[in-house]
C-alpha positions as CSV (number, residue, x, y, z in Angstrom):
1,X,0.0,0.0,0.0
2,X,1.1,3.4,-0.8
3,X,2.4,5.6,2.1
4,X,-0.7,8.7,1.7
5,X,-0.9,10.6,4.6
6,X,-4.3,9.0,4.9
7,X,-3.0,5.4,5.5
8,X,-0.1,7.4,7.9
9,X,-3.2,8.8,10.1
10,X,-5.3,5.7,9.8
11,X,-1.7,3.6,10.9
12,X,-0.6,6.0,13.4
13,X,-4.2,6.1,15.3
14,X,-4.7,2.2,15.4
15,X,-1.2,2.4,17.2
16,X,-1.9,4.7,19.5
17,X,-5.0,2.8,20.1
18,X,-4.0,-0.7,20.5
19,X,-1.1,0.8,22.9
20,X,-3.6,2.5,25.1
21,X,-5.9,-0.9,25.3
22,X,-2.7,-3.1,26.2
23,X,-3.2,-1.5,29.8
24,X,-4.8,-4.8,31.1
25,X,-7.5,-2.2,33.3
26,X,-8.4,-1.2,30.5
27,X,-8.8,-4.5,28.6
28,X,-10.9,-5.8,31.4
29,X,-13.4,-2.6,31.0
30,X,-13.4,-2.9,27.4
31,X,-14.3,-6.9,28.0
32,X,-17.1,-6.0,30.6
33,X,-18.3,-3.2,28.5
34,X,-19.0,-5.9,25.9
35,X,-20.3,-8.3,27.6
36,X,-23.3,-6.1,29.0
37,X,-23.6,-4.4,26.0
38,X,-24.4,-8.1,24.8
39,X,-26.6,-8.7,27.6
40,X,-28.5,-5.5,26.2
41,X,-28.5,-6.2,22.9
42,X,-30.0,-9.9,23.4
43,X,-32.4,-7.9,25.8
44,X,-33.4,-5.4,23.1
45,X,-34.1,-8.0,20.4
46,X,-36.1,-10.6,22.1
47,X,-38.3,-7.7,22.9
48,X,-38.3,-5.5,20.2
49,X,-38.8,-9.3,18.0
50,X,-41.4,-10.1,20.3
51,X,-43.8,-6.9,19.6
52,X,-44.7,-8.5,16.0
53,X,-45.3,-12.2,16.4
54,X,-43.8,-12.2,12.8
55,X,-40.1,-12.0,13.3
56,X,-39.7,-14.1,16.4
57,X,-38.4,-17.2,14.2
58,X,-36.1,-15.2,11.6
59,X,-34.8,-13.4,14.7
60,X,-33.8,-16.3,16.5
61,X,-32.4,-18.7,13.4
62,X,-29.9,-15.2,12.7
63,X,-28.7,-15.0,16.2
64,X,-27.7,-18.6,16.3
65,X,-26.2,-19.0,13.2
66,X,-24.6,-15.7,14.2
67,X,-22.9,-17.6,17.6
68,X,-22.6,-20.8,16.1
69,X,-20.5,-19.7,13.5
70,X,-18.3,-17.0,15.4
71,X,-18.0,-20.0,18.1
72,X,-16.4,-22.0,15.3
73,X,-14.5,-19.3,14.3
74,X,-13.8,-18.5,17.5
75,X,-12.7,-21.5,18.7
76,X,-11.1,-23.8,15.7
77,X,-8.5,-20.3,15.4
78,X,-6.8,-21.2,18.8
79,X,-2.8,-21.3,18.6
80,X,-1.4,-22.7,22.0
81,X,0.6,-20.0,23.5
82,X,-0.6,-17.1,21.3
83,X,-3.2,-14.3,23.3
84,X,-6.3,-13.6,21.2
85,X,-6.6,-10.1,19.4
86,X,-8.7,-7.5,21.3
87,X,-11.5,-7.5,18.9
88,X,-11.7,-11.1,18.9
89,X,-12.2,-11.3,22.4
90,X,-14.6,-8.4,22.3
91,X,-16.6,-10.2,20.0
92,X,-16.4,-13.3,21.4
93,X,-17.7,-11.5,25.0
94,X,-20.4,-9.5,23.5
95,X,-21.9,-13.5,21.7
96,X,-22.0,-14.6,25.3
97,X,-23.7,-11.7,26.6
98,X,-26.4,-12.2,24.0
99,X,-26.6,-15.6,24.6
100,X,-27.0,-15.4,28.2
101,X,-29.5,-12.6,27.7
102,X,-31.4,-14.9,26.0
103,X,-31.3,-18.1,28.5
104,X,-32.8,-15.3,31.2
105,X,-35.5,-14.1,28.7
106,X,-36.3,-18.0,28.1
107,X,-36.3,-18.7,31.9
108,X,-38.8,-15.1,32.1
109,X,-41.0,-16.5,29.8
110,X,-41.0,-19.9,31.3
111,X,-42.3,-18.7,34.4
């Protein structure tokens, strides 16, 4: 790729970024940040689904597909002795959130 000033700023700021999330405080907010954000998000869509019978079934056959393949993904990739990218992990907390969101909206309904 040619050196524009462009991909200079675009390179410089990812730097700067993945040095200031290397802090592991950091890391650990970013991780629980996504996590309930995936709680949320699993919250938000089994509701807002929910309104119009209609989309319960599309809804629900996107959000697994969704974690079953980012779980393969996820999990086939593992190197022994190599740490996970950031936004891999981020990912990978925000799909449990969501799933876990779900398992509590299932148990709400079941009751």
């Amino acid at each position: 790729m040619q050196n524009t000033r462009l991909n200079t700023l675009v390179v410089s700021t990812s730097n700067q970024v993945g040095a200031w999330f290397r802090n592991p405080w950091r890391r650990l907010s970013l991780n629980l940040i996504c996590l309930l954000f995936g709680f949320f998000l699993g919250t938000a869509i089994s509701t807002e689904t929910g309104q119009s019978a209609r989309w319960d079934v599309p809804a629900a056959g996107l959000l697994v597909l969704f974690t079953e393949l980012y779980s393969k993904f996820f999990y086939q990739t593992r190197k022994p002795g190599v740490q996970r990218s950031l936004l891999t992990e981020s990912v990978n907390l925000l799909k449990i959130g969501l799933i876990f969101s779900l398992f509590i909206e299932a148990f709400k309904l079941g009751s």
